[in-house]
Each structure stands twice: as structure tokens, then as C-alpha cells.
N, C-alpha and C positions, 0 to 999 in steps of 0.2 A: 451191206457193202458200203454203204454210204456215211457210215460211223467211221467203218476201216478204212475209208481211202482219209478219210478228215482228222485221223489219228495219226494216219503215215504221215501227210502234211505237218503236222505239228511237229514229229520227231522232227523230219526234216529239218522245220524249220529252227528247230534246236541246234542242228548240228551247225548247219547252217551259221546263225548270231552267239553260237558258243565254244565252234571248236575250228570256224571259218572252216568247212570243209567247202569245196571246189565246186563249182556247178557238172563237171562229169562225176564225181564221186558221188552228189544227193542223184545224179542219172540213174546210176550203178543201183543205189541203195532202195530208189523204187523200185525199179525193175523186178529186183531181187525178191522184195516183200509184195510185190504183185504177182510172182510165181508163188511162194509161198501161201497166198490169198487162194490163188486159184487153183492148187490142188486141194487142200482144207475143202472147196463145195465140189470139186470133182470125189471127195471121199463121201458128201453126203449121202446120204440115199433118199428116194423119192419120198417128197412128202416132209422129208425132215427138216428144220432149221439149218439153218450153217452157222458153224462153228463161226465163233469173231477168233480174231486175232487174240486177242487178250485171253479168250478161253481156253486154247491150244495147251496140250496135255505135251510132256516128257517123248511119251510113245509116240503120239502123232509126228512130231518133230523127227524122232529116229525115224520111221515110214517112211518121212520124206526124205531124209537121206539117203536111207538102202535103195528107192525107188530112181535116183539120180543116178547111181552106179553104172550102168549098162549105157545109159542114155547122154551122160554128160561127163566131163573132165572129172578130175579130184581138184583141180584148181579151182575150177567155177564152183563146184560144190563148195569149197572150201572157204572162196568169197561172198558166197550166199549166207553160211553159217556164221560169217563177220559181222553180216548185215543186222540176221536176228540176232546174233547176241549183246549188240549195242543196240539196239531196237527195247530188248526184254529186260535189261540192265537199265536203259532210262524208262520204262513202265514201271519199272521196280522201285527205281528212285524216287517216280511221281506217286507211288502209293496205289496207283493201279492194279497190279496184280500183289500177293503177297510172297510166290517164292517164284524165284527163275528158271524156267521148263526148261532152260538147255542146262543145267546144273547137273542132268544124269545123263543125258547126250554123248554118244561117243564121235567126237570131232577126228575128220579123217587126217592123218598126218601126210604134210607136204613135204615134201625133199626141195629146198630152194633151189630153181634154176640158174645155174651161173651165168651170168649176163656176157656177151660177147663185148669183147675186148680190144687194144691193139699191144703188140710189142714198141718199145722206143721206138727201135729204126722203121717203124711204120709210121708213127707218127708224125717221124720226124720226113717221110718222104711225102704223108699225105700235105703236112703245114709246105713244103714245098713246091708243093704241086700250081698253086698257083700263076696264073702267069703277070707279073709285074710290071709288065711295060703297060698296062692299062687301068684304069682307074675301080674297073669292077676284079679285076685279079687282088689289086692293093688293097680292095674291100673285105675282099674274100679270106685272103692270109691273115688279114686282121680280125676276123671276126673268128678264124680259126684258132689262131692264137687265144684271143679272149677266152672260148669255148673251152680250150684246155687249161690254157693256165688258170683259170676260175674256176673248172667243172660245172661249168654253169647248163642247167636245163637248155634246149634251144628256144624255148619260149620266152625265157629271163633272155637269153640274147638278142632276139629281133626287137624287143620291147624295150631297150636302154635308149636314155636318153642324154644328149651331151651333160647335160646338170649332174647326171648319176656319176660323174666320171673327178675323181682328183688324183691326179695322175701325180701332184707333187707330194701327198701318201700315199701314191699310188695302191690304191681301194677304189673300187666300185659298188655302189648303193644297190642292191639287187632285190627287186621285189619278188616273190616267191610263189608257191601254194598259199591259197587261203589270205594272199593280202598282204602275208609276212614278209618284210623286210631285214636283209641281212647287210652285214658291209662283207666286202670278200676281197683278201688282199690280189691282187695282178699278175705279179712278179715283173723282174726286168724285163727279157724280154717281150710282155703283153705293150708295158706300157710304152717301151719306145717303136713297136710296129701301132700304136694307138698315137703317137706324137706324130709320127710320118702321117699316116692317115689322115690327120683333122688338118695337116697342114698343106699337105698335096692332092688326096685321096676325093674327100667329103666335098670339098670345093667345088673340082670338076664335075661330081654327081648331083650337087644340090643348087638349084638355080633360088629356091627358095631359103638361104641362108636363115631365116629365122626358123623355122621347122624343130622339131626338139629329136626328131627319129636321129639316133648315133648313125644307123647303119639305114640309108636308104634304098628301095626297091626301084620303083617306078612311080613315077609323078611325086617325086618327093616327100613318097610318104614311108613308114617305115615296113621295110621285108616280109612277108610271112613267111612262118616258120617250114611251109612246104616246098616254098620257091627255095629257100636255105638249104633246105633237105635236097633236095634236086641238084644243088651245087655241090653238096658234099658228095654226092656218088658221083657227078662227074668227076669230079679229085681224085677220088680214088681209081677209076678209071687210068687216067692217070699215070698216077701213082703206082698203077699195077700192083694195087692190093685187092684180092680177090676174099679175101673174108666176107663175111656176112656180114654186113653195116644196118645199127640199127640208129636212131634220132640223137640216142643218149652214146652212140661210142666211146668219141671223145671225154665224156663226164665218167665212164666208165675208167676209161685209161686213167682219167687222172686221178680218180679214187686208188684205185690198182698201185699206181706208179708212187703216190705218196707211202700208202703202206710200205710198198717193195722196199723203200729207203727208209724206213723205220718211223713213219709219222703215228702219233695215237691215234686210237678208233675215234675217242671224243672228238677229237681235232679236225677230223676229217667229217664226222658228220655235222659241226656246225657248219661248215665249209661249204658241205654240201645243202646246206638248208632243212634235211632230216629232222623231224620232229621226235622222232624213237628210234634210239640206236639199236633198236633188232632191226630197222630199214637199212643202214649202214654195215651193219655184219656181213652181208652175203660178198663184202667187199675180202673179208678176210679168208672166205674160201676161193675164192677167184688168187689171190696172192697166194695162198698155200698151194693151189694146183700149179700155178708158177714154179716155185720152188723145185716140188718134188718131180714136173718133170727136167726141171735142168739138171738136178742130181743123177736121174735117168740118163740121162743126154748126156753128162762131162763129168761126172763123177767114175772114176777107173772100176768101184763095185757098185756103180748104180744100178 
């Protein structure tokens, strides 16, 4: 067991300084190959060795499979079989093993979930919602604004910092998953609800002018992304949009909204910071659902 968990660590640590993956993603990827771990000696019988990791057979692999069916999602399943097969593909690579056990695996197929969304006039009543005569409303709009007009994560949002911002090419420096840095251009109006702000807004919140947080929370440091979240739903409140609001809506809408007006995939997934544009696809069945129900709705033989 003490081989296998010192083996897991190494992967990790691969993923880790070779592909920057996230500190919740090596979570995820233990986790996963520690259930994995711990049925392999739940299949042992008394008396017998346990199976390492490295050992593990084609069949044993499907077992565990068929064995998740009842007991767990197809998604979770599906993100465990992620785990081993970047797991068994860099074993493979290091000369470890000589062929890859999930290579006759029947991997269960997912139907991407469409991510919820808004229509324009929603978003345009949520960016509204704010209320302006105060300096945490003028915060708010503005950070709403940024949110969509960037598509930015809410994480890349609470985390800017005045430096990241040039608003006379109006681009913002946005650091990412994994470390990754992108520029992402603003549009008009981000940048002139971002010019009001730094020059009315920021002021009145930050007693500590040299501070580097864009958007401050309390004691002049920069928002967490739940206190953020907490503000968005009251917006919507508001706003009287009763959707289901997830963290990412507005990143949503804005993927959505560019397709809708004819932007490319590529375009949109650097945009997005996407490292694989099979991550950005699910953007194009969220617009095709669009389409074909307005055809439904305003089309005379819809």
C-alpha cells in the first residue's frame, strides 16, 4: 500500500509541474485512485497479496466499473475512468507497465449536461439591478459587467488586480487555471463602468489606496468569490430572474451570446481560457438549443 500511495504522489506530482493542474483537480485525482486502491484489496481474498496498482488487469478494471453502476452516477464513474487512464498512460510512458489495462475497457458514454444560462434581456436586467447611488452597488455593476463582458471565472474576478487592468487597450491580464495567464479583451462598455469605478467607486471603499485588490471586500482586501456569489443571487432577486444561478452563469451567457452572433469556437475558447476545445463545445449545444427553440416559438411551421 505504501508503494501505491508513493506512486500516486509521483503521478500527481507530474501532473502537478507538467500540465499545472489545480490543487482541486490532484484532490479529485487522489481520491479517485484511492477508491480504485481500495476495491483491488476489498477483491482480495484472505491470505492473499493485494493486487498493486501497476498489476491490475483489463477485467479487474471493467469489475470495477460494472460494480459503480447501482451505487454511483455515470459522471463520477466517468471522472474516475479520467483519472486511471492518465494515471496508466503516464505508467506507460515511464516504462512501468508495458500495455495500458484500460485499452479494452468499455468507458461509459456521457451525454454533456447543458450548462444553465441567461437570455440577453436577463442579463441585461441582472447588470441593472444594482443599485448606484452607493459605492458597493457601483462595485457590484462593475464587477458584473467585467464578469460578462470577459466571461471571466469568478475566481479570475475577485483576484484582479489594478496592474492587470489597461483600459487604453482595453484588455485585462487574467490569470487562470493552472497559473495560466491570458489577456482578454473588455469591450466598451466594461471599460467605461471600470473608468467610473476607479475614479468614484474604489476610492470611497479603499482607505488603503495602495492595496493591489481591483475589487475590495472588507478591510481592504480583496472579495471572496462566495461573498461575490451571495451578491449575485441577491441581483437576481432583484432582477426577478428566477433561473437557477450557478457561479459560472454569466461566463456561461457570454460563451452562449458570442456564438449566438456568429463568433468561432476557437475564439471563444481562448477567451475562455479552455485548454481543449472539446471543454468549449458544450457551448455549441447550449446555442443550437437556443435556435431551435425560437424556431418552435416564432417560426409560422415551427
Amino acid at each position: 500500500m505504501t508503494d501505491d500511495n508513493g506512486l500516486v504522489e509521483r503521478f500527481l506530482d507530474t501532473l502537478w509541474l507538467e500540465r499545472g493542474a489545480s490543487d482541486n483537480t490532484l484532490d479529485a485525482y487522489r481520491s479517485d485512485l484511492q477508491a480504485w486502491r481500495h476495491w483491488l484489496s476489498a477483491q482480495t481474498s484472505e491470505g492473499a497479496a493485494i493486487v498493486p496498482l501497476l498489476s491490475a488487469s483489463s477485467q479487474q478494471i471493467q469489475a470495477f466499473c460494472d460494480s459503480r453502476r447501482e451505487s454511483h452516477a455515470l459522471r463520477s464513474t466517468a471522472r474516475l475512468l479520467s483519472a486511471l487512464r492518465r494515471f496508466y498512460r503516464w505508467s506507460l510512458a515511464e516504462g512501468m507497465i508495458e500495455s495500458d489495462p484500460l485499452h479494452e475497457v468499455r468507458l461509459p458514454r456521457v451525454i454533456p449536461s447543458l450548462p444553465g444560462t441567461l437570455d440577453e434581456d436577463e442579463v441585461e436586467r441582472l447588470l441593472q439591478a444594482p443599485d448606484l447611488d452607493t459605492a458597493i452597488g457601483l462595485r457590484d455593476r462593475t464587477m458584473l459587467e467585467v464578469l460578462y463582458g470577459a466571461g471571466l471565472r469568478i475566481s479570475e474576478l475577485v483576484n484582479l488586480s489594478v496592474d492587470a487592468l489597461n483600459l487604453r487597450q482595453g484588455v485585462v491580464r487574467v490569470v487562470g487555471k493552472g497559473d495560466r495567464e491570458r489577456l482578454v479583451p473588455l469591450g466598451e462598455e466594461a471599460c467605461d463602468w471600470l473608468s467610473r469605478w476607479l475614479s468614484a467607486g474604489r476610492p470611497a471603499m479603499m482607505t488603503d489606496q495602495t492595496r493591489p485588490a481591483l475589487f475590495p471586500g472588507r478591510q481592504n482586501k480583496a472579495m471572496t468569490r462566495q461573498t461575490f456569489w451571495h451578491r449575485i443571487r441577491h441581483h437576481s432577486v432583484t432582477a426577478s430572474i428566477d433561473k437557477p444561478l450557478s457561479p459560472h452563469t454569466l461566463r456561461h451567457a457570454f460563451a452562449t451570446h458570442l456564438l449566438n452572433h456568429g463568433a468561432n469556437l476557437r475564439v471563444v475558447q481562448l477567451l475562455l481560457g479552455h485548454r481543449d476545445l472539446s471543454t468549449t463545445q458544450i457551448y455549441t449545444h447550449v446555442a443550437q438549443a437556443r435556435l431551435e427553440r425560437l424556431h418552435a416559438e416564432h417560426h409560422p411551421r415551427g
